[in-house]
Structure formats: structure tokens, C-alpha cells
N, C-alpha and C positions, 0 to 999 in steps of 0.2 A: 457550914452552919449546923449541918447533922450534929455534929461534935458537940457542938453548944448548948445544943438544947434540946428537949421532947419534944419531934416532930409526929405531928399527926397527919396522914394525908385524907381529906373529905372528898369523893366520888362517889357522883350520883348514880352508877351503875358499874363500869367495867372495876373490878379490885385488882391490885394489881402487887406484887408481893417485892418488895424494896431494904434493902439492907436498911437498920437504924432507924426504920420510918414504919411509923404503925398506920396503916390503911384502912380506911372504915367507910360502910355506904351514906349517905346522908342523904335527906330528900332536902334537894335545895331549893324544890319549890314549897316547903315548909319553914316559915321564919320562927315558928316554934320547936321544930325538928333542927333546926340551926341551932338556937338559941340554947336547946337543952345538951347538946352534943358539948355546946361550946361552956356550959355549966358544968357537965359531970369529969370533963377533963381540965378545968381549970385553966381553961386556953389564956394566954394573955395576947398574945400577936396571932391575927387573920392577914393570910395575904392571898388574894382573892385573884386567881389565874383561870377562873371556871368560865370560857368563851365560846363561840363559834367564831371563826378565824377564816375560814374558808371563803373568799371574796364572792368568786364563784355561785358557792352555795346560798352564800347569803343575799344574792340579788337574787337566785329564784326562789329563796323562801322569805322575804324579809320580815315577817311577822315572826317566825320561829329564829332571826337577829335578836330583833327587839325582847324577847321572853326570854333569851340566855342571857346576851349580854347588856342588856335593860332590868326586868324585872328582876330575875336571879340575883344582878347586883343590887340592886335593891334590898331583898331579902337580904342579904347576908349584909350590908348598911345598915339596916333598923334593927337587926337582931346584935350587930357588935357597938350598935348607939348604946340600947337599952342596957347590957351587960357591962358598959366601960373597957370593950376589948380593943384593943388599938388594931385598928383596919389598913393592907396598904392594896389596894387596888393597882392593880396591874391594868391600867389602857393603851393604846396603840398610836401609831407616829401616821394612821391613816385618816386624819380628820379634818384635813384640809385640803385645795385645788390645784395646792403644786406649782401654782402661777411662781414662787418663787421660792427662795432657800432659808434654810435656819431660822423654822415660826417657835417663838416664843411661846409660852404659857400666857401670855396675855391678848396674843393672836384672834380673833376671834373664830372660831370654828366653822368651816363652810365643806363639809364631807359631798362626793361627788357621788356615793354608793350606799347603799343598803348595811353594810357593814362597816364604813366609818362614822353613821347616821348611825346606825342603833350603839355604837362605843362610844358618841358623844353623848348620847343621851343617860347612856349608864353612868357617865361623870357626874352630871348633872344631878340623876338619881341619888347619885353615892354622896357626894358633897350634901343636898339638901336632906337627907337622912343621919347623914353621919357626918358633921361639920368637919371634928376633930383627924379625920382619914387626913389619907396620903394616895392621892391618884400620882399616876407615874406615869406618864408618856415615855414610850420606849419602845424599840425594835431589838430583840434578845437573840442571839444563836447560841445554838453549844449543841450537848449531846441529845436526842431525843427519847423519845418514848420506844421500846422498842416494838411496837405497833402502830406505830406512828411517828415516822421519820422525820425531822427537822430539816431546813432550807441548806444549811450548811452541812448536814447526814446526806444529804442525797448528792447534793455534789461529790463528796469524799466517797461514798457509794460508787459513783458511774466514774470516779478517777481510778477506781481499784479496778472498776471492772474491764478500765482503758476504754470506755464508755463515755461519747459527747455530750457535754452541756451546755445548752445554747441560753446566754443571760444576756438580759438588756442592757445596753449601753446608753439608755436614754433616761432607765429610771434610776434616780439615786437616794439614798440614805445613809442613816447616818448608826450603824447597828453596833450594840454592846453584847460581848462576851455574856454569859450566865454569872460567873462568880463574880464581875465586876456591878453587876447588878443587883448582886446581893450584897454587896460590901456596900454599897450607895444605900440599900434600904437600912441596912444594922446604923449607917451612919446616922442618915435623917430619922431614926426612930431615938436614937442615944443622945440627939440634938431636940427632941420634941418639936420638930417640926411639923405641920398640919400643910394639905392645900394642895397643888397642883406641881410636879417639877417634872422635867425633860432630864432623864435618864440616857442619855445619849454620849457617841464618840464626838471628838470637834471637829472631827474631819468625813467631810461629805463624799462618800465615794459610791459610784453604778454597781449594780449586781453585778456586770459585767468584769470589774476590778478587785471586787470584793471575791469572786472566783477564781481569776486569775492569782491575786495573792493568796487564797487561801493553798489554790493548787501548791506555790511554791512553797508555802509555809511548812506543808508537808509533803515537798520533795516529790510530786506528782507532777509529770508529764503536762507541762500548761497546755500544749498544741489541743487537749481533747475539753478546752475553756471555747467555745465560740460564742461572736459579737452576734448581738442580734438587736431589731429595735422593736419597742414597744409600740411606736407607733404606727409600724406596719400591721400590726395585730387586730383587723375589724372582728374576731369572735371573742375577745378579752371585754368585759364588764369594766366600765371606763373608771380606770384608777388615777392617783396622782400620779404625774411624773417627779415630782422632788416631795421624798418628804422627810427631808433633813429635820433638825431640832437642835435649836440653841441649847446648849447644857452651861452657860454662862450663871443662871442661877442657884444651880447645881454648886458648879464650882465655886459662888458665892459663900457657901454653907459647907461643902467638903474640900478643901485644897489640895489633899495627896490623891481626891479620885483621879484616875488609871485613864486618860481617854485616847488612846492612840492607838490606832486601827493597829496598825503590826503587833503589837504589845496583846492586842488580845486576839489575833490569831495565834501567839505564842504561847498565851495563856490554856486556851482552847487545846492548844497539839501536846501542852503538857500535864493535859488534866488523867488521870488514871482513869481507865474503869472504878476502882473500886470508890473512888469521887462521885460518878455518875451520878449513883444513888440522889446523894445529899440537893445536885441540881436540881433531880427532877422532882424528887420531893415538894420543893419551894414552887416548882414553875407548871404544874399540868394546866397549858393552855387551851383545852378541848374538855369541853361536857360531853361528860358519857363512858 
């Protein structure tokens, strides 16, 4: 998407220096510090990845959930309402009880944590400020930050290092590659489409498998994948165990999207560094 177009990236502190992608500080808890950023560069498309993510973290602070991923989106909703910038919010496939598989966008939301409670509430936020948005449920991997490693970097990490990584075989999702995720937002924005959609693969698979293929994907020793379960875990902050996502609406609106788990670990193993950039550009999921 680098390619395509003038990216800008907005970070509320750490700057970060990125091929093809112009970096700049922003106070994002200023909706006029938004708004005039987003005037003087003539922004047309926000997509709004600015989180606290950390499950963890956010059950022991969950007031400082609610202020990144509540109010922040907020701001940045009222600020791309009033200027007519088209908004896609990035939410999380965390906002439900896991009782079962493949929840719809019409699901009603029942979060068991701190952090799938303050990302429902940012939906909430974003829609009733900014009608016309695009909230996207989804769970993303690819390359990360390089200060901040991704679910799928730290596996590929402790595989190089012939290093164990022990993933649960109890919790399951349903996770999309990075450029497959951007190929789904240029779609629903070329469609004007508004509202809620599940950005998702159709195939529900465990962290546990999602490791083990990824190990094979890239020719990596599976033996150093170990099974583990969630539910033996009493100091883990109570998460879902399934938080699959129908992407059937999805595929309603885009019919050539990509949603097959292997296809985008082969995506993922053939993306270059000199790619990197353009993903991480679109996707800094961490304030700060």
C-alpha cells in the first residue's frame, strides 16, 4: 500500500524511521491536534491501530484500557467525522465468552476482560461519532515492530534459536496475514462500505497449530512447537477460549478475499524485508 499512496504514520511518542512512510508525533489525546495534522496533510483515509493490546496489562490498569482504546478512539472518530476523512478502525476478535465458534458482527458482545471491554466500548464510541467508519474485527500477524515483536516474530525467533514454544491447544482463532488485511480494507473502502465486518481466515485453528504450521511453513524443526493448555493456567487473566469470526460478510462484499490459513503463512514467509515497512506503517498496534 506504501506504493500507492502518501503514508503518514501518527505516534503519540516513540518516532520511529520507516522506508516510504513519513512519521510524525501527534497528541492523540488532542481532537484538535488530530484534526489539524489531519488538515495540513490532506489526509483522506485514517486507519486507527493506536491500542493497548496487552491482556495482562490491561486487567491491572483497566482505566488506562478504556483511555487508549475507548477515548483515543474517540478522538480520532470526532476529529475524521467533522473533516469527512474516511476512518477504518481496527478492533479485536477479543469480545466475546468463547462459549462457541464463528460470532458474527451481529453477535452481541459479552467481553470477559478489561481489554475486550474497553475495545468494545471503542466500537461503540467510533460508530456513534463517526457513523460512516469501518470497525474491523480481526486478529492480524506478520512482521512486527522491531521493538516490539509480534505473536508470530517470537515464535519464528525461538525456532531460530531451536528455542520452545509452548501454545495452547485449547484456545482457537481464526488469524489473517497483514497484507491480506489490507487488501480487505482498500476493498471495503473502493466499495464504500460503512459499519462492522470480521476480517477473518474461514478456518478456526489453536495457537497450538497455528505454530506448528507456521514452524513447517518456514522449514523449522516443529519438535521445538509444544502443546499446552489454557486451561491449566490459574495466573492468566480469564480470556476466551474460541474467538473465531465468521468472515462470511466479508466474503459477501469481497469474493477473491484470500482466507486460507496455509496461503497466508505462505504469504507471510514470502513477504521481503523491504515490504515490512509498508505493513507496519498501516498497522502500529501499540500507543506509545
Amino acid at each position: 500500500m506504501a506504493r500507492d499512496y502518501s503514508v503518514y504514520l501518527f505516534l503519540h511518542s516513540r518516532l520511529l524511521t520507516l522506508r516510504a512512510v513519513n512519521a510524525l508525533r501527534v497528541d492523540l489525546s488532542s481532537i484538535n491536534d488530530i484534526q489539524c495534522h489531519l488538515l495540513t496533510l490532506k489526509v483522506d483515509i485514517l486507519i486507527n491501530c493506536a491500542a493497548l493490546t496487552n491482556v495482562e496489562t490491561c486487567e491491572k490498569s483497566p482505566d488506562s484500557a478504556l483511555y487508549v482504546n475507548a477515548t483515543i478512539a474517540n478522538n480520532v472518530a470526532v476529529a475524521c467525522s467533522r473533516l469527512g476523512v474516511t476512518l477504518v478502525h481496527i478492533s479485536t476478535d477479543h469480545l466475546f465468552d468463547g462459549k462457541r465458534s464463528f460470532y458474527t458482527e451481529d453477535d452481541p458482545v459479552s467481553p470477559l476482560n478489561s481489554y475486550g471491554y474497553s475495545k468494545a466500548v471503542g466500537e461503540e464510541k467510533v460508530l456513534r461519532s463517526c457513523p460512516t467508519s469501518l470497525v474491523l474485527r480481526t486478529n492480524f500477524f506478520g512482521w512486527g515492530w522491531p521493538h516490539r515483536m509480534s505473536f508470530s516474530d517470537k515464535i519464528l525467533q525461538n525456532l531460530s534459536n531451536l528455542s520452545f514454544s509452548c501454545l495452547f491447544t485449547d484456545v482457537f482463532f481464526t488469524p489473517v496475514v497483514i497484507p491480506e488485511l489490507l487488501a480487505a480494507i482498500v476493498g471495503l473502502i473502493e466499495l464504500n462500505c460503512s459499519g462492522t465486518f470480521n476480517v477473518s481466515s474461514a478456518e478456526r485453528i489453536s495457537k497450538y497449530d497455528f505454530g506448528f504450521r507456521l514452524a513447517q511453513s518456514f522449514s523449522h524443526p516443529t519438535e521445538y512447537i509444544l502443546p499446552s493448555e489454557y486451561c491449566s493456567r490459574s495466573d492468566l487473566t480469564r480470556r476466551p477460549c474460541d474467538m473465531s469470526l465468521s468472515n462470511k460478510k466479508l466474503l459477501s462484499r469481497i469474493s477473491d478475499y484470500n482466507d486460507n490459513i496455509n496461503k497466508h503463512l505462505k504469504a507471510l514467509r514470502e513477504t521481503s524485508s523491504d515490504d515490512r515497512s509498508g505493513e507496519l506503517a498501516f498497522l502500529n498496534d501499540s500507543y506509545g
